[in-house]
Structures are given as C-alpha cells and as structure tokens.
PLY file of the C-alpha trace (Angstrom):
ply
format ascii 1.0
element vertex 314
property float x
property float y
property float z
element edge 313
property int vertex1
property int vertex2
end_header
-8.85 44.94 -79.78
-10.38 46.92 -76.79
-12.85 48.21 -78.20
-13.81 44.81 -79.88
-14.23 43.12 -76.46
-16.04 46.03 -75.47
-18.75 45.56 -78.43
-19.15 41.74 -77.68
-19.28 42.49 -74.01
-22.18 44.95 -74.80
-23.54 42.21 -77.51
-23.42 39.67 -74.96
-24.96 41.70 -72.69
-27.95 42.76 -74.78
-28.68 39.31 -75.69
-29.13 38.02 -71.83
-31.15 41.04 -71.84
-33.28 40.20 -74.53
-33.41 36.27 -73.53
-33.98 36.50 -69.91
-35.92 34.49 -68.51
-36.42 31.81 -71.31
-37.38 29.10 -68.90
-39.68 28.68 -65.83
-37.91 30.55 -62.73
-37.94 29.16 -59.17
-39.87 31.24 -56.44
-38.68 30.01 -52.94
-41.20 30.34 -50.36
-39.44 30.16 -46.75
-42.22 28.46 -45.35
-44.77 25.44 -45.61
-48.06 25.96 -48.12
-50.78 27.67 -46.83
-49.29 30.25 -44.30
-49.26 34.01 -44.99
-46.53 34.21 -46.93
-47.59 31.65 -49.78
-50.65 33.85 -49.42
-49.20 37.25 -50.71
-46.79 35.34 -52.87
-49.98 34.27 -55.00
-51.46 37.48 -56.54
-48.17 38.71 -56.88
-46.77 36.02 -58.93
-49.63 35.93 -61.10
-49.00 39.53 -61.89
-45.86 39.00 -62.41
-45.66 35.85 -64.95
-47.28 37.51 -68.26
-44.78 40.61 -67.80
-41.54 38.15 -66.93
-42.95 35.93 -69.73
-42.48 32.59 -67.91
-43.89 30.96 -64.86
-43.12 31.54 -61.29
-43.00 27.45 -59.59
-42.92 28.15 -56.57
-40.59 26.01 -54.41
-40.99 25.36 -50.17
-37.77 25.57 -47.81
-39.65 25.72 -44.86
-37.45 25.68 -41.53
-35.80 28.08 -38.85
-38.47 31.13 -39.68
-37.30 31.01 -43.03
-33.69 30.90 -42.39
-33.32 27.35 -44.24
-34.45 29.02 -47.52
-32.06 32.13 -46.70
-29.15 29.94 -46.43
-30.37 28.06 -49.60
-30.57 31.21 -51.46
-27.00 32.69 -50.53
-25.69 29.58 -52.50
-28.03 29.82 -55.40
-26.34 29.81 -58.77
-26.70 34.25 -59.87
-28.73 33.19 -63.02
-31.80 35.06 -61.89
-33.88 31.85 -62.12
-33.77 31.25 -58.27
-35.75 34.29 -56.89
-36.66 34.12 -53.10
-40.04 35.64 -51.72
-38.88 36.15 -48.13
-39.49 37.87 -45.13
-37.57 40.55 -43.13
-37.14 38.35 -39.80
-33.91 36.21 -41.07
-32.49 39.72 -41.90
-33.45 41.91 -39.68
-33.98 39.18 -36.54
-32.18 36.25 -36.60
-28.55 38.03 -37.32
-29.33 38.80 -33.65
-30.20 35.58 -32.03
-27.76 33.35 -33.22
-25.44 32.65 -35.78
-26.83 32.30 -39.67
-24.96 31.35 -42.40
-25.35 34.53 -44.52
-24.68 38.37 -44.51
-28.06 39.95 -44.59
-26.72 42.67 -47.22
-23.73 41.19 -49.11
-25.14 37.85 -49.60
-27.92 38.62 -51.38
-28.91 40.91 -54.54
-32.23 43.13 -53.00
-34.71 43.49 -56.27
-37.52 45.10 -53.52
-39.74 45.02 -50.65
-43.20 43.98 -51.64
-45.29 44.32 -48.88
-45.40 45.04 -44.79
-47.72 43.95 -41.65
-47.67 45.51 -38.11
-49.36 43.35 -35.27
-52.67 43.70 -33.78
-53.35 44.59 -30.11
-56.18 42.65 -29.27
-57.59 41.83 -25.81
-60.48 39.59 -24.96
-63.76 41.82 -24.60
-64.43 40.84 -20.45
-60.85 42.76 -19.73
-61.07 46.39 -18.71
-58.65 47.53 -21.39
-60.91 49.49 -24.08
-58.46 51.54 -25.45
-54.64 51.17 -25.84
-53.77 53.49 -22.85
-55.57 51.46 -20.59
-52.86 48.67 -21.25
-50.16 50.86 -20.53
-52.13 52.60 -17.30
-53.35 49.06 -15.77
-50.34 47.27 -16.55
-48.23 49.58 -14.53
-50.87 49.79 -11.76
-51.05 46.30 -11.45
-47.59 44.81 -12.11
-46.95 41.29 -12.93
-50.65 40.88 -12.98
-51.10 41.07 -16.77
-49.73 39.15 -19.98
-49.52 39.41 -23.74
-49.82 35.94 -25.99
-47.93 35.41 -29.19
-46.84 33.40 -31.85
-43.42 32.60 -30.32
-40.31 33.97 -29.33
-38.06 35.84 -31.17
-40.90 36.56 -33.69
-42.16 39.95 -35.07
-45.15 39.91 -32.21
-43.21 39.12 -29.41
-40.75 42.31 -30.92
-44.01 44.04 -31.31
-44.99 43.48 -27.63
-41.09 43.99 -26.33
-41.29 47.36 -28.49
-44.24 48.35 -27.08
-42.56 47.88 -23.37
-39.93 49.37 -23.36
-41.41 52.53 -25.34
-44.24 53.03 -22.98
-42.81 51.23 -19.51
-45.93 48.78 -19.56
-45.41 45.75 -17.30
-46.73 42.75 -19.39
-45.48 38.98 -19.05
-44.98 37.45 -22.63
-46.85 34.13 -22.80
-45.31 32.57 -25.99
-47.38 29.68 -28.30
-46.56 27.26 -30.38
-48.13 29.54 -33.24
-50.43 32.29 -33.88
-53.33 29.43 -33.94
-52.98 28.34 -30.78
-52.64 31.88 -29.14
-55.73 33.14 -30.98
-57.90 30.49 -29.90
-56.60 30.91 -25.99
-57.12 34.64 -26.68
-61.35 33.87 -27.42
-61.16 31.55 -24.82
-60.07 33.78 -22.09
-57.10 31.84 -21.22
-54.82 35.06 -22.21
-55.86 38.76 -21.84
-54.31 40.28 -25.24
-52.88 38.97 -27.79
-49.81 41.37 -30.42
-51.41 39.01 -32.85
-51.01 38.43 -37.33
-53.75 40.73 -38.83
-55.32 38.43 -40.91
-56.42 35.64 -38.39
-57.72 38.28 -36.41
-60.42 39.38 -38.85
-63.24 37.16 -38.29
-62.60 37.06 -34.32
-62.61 41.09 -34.59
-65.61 41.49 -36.31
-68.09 38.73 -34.64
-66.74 40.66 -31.23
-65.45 37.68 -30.07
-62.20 39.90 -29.73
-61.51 43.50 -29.72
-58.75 45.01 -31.61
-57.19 48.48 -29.70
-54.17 49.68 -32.25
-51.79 48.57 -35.45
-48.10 48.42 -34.73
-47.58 49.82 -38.36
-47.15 53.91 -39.04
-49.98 53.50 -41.55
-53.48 51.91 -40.68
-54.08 48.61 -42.24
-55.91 47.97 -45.51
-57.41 45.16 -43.49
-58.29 47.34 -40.32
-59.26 50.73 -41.66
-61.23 51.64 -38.37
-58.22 50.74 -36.20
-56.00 53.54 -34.94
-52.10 53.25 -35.04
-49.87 53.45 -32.12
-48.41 56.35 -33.75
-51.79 58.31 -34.13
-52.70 57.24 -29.85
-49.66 58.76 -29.13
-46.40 56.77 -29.27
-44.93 58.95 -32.23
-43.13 57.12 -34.92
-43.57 53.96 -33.50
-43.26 51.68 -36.21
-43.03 47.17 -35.52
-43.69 45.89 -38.91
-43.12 42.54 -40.69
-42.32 42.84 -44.21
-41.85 40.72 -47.90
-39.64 41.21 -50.72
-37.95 39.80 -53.36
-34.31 38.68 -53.23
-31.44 36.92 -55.39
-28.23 35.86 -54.32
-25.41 38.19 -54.70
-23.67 38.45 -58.08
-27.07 38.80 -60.02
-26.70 40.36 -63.39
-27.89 43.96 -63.58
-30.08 42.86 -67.03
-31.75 40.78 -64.24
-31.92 42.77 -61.72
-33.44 45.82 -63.87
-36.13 42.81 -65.59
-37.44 42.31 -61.75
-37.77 46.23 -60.42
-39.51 47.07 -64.13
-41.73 43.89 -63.24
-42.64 45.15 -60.13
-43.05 48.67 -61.11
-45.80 47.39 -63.32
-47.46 45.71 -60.60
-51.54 46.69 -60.69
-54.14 48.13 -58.35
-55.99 44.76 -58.76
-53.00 43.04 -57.37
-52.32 45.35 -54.91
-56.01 44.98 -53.47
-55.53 40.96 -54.09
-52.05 41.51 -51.76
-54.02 43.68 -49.22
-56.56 41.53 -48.21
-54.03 39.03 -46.93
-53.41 41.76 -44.22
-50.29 42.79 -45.81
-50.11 46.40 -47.32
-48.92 47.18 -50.55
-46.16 49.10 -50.66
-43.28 48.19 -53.67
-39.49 49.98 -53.03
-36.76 50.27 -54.70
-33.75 48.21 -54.12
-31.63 51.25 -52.74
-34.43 52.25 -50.43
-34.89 48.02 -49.37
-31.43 47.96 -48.49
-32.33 51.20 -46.12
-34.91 49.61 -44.62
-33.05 46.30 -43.73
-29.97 48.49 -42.24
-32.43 50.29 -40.12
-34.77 47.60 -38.79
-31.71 45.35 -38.23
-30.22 48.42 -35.80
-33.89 48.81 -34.38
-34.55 45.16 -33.63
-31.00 44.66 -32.51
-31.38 47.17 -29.79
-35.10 45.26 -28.53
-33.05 42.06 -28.48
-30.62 43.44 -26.45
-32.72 45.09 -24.04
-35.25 42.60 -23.58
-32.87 39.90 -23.66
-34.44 37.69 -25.92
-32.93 34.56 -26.59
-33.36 31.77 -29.57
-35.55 29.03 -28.44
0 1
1 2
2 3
3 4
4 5
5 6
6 7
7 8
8 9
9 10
10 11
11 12
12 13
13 14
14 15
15 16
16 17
17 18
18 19
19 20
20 21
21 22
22 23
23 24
24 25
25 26
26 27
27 28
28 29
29 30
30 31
31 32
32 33
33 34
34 35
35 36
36 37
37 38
38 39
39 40
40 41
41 42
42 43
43 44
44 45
45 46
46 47
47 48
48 49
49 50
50 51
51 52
52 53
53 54
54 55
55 56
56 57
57 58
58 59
59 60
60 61
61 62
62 63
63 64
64 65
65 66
66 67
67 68
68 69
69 70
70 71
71 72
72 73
73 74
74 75
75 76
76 77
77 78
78 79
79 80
80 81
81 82
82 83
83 84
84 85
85 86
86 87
87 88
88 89
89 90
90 91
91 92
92 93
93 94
94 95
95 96
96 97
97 98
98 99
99 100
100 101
101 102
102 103
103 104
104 105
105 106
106 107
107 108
108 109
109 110
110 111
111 112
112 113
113 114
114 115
115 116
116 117
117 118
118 119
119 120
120 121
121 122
122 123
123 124
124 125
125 126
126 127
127 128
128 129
129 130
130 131
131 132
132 133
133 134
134 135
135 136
136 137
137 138
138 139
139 140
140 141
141 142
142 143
143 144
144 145
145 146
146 147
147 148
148 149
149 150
150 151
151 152
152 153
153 154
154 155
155 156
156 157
157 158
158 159
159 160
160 161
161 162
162 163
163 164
164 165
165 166
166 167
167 168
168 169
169 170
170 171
171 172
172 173
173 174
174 175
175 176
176 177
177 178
178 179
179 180
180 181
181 182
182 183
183 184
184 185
185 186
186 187
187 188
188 189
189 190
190 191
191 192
192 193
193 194
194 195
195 196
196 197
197 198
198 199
199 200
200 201
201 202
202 203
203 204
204 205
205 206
206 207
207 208
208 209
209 210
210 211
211 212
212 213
213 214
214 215
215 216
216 217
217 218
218 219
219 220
220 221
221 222
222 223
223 224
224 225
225 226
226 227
227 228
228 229
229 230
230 231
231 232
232 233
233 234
234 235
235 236
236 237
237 238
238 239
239 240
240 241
241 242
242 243
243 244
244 245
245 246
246 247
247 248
248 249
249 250
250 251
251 252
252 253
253 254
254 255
255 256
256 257
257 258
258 259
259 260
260 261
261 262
262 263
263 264
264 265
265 266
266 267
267 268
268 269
269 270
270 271
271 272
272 273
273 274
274 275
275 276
276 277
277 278
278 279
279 280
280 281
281 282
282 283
283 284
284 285
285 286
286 287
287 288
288 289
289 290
290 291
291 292
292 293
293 294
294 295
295 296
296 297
297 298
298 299
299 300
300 301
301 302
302 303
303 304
304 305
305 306
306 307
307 308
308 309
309 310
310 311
311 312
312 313
C-alpha cells in the first residue's frame, strides 16, 4: 500500500510538472507603471513567456515602497501563478523601520535575484568637488556647510549616502525629495550640491554636462556608466550599496515550480540581458540558495546604517 501512494505521489507529481503553467500567470509589480521596476520587468518577461509557455500579466500593487505587494504576496495562494517581481528594500529595509506584515525569508519561496543598481554620486559642475575624495576632504573641512539630495528617506540613496558617512566620516546634511524627479531637477538647477541619485535618470544630465557623475555605489561599474569608477576601486574597499530585483513566490511553492522558474531564468539571453542593462540595472541572475544569502546579509548591513544613522520611517 506504501509503495502505491508512493507511485501516485510521484504520478501526481510528474503531471504538475508536466502541466505547469497551463494558464496565464500573474507578475506583481510593487509599484505604479512606468517607474524602473516595470522597466526591467519588461525584457525579462518577454524572455521568459515562450520558455514558461504562457503569458506573464503583469499586475500593479503600488504602495509603502513596495511593501503593499509584499504583504499581498505572503498571502498568495502557492500555485506558482502569482509570481512577484520585487525589490530588495521591503526585505532588506523596511524589516528595520517599522513593522511589516511578513518574514522576509519564511514568508516567501526565493526563485532568484535578477538584477542590481548602486547609486550615482553626482554633484552640480560649479561645486569644487571633481573627484569623490574631494567630498569626503571638503565636507570635513567645512562641516555642516554641505548636503546630499535624494529620493526620500529610508530609501536605497539616502542608505547609499548614510553608508558613505559613516564609512568615510564625511559631514553631509541629507536633503530628502519627494522623488528622484524632483531632486534631479534641483540638482541641474543648483539648488542642491550632489545628488546619491537612480542611474538611469542620470544619463542624459551626465552626458550633456549638465551634471557630473564622481563614483557607483556598486562593487562592479555599471553597464550604464562604464567610464565611472566605483567606490571600491577610489578606495573605500568592498564598499558595496546596491538596490536589487528578483523573483519571489509565497512560501509553500511546489518544488516542480520552483525548479520551472530557476531553469527559466537560467535560459535567460545576452539580448535580454543587454535589454535589462540599459535600464541601469546590471544583469546578474542567482540562485535561490545564494538570494537567500544575499537578503540575510544586506538585511544585517542595512540594519546596522539604520541604527547608526537613526533613520526613521516617514
């Protein structure tokens, strides 16, 4: 009798296997349409569909930095046909601003990161600061005399900026914006010396010279950015302040499932990857094992920044 329930249970098995997906699956974007992370979710999904066999409607939860979709996704039926495309902040970040309705681990079934974004140091070309040491050197010369603009608080560029700080002792008053659009266009104006600014917006205003971009927050120079040094290469070894994507379930996923999405992935193309890249997001697909390393350490990293900087939720 055991061994019959263990053939059926095997049957059973290979049959989801076999069947999965047979409808359209929901891709959650955390956001509204049109913001950076629709933008990567794109090429991705259409690189995706003709291996998964079905199409990827993609669904908007926008709200709390993407912790309305987070919370939405912890209490998605496990049937593999509600798939989040989300970033690291409401893992990594919010756990340590306030209370959220999920564990960033247990709650969820990690299929794998997709891609990752430093910020961009970039200063408006009438201030002295030419190269990233000047900002630490001036800033400490001249204390309380010079500020950084971002997109808000709590987000990856004011973490960026509160990194930087308290890695190099630069004294820097964060100015925070109602969005990286404002900031940007305060930041050509002169209102705001530097920016820790999104990488893509910064690409026209970087090459007309209406700004001038000093260092990536990532280990690896941007696809976007080639010519731009990292912090890591100037000096500040292994620093490291990067936003990233992946893909996530919620917990319980069947394995059948989760093996159909990291064989997906794996398959993912240099064409996409380029398509992905020019968003200002680098390329770089993991495993779920080593995406459920990364969120353990960034979530340590970003909890001690909190902490230290005393950042608190708006």
């Amino acid at each position: 009798m055991f061994r019959f329930f263990l053939v059926l249970f095997a049957s059973i098995s290979c049959a989801f296997a076999q069947s999965y997906p047979n409808k359209p699956i929901r891709l959650m974007i955390g956001y509204a349409p049109g913001g950076s992370a629709e933008a990567g979710a794109r090429p991705l999904a259409r690189a995706l569909e003709p291996i998964l066999g079905q199409p990827l409607v993609f669904e908007y939860r926008p709200g709390n930095a993407g912790g309305v979709a987070m919370e939405a996704i912890a209490r998605a039926a496990p049937d593999g046909y509600t798939i989040y495309y989300f970033d690291s902040g409401p893992l990594t970040v919010a756990p340590h601003l306030s209370k959220v309705g999920y564990h960033n681990l247990n709650s969820f079934t990690h299929l794998g990161h997709v891609c990752g974004s430093g910020s961009l140091l970039v200063v408006h070309p009438s201030t002295p600061f030419k190269r990233m040491q000047d900002v630490i050197e001036l800033s400490k010369k001249e204390p309380n005399k010079w500020s950084y603009g971002t997109s808000g608080v709590g987000g990856p560029h004011h973490l960026s900026g509160e990194y930087f700080k308290s890695v190099t002792g630069a004294n820097l008053l964060h100015v925070p914006y109602k969005g990286g659009g404002p900031a940007m266009t305060d930041l050509m104006g002169g209102q705001v010396p530097m920016l820790f600014s999104s990488l893509g917006p910064a690409v026209g205003a970087v090459k007309s010279g209406k700004i001038r971009a000093l260092a990536v927050t990532s280990l690896q120079r941007s696809a976007a950015f080639p010519e731009v040094p990292t912090m890591d290469e100037l000096g500040l070894k292994g620093f490291d302040s990067t936003a990233w994507y992946g893909l996530l379930g919620p917990a319980g996923l069947p394995q059948e499932v989760v093996k159909r999405w990291t064989d997906a992935l794996a398959k993912v193309g240099k064409e996409t990857v380029d398509q992905i890249n020019a968003t200002g997001c680098d390329t770089e697909i993991m495993t779920p094992a080593k995406t459920i390393e990364r969120i353990k350490n960034d979530h340590e990293k970003w909890g001690r920044v909190v902490k230290d900087a005393a950042i608190k939720a708006e």
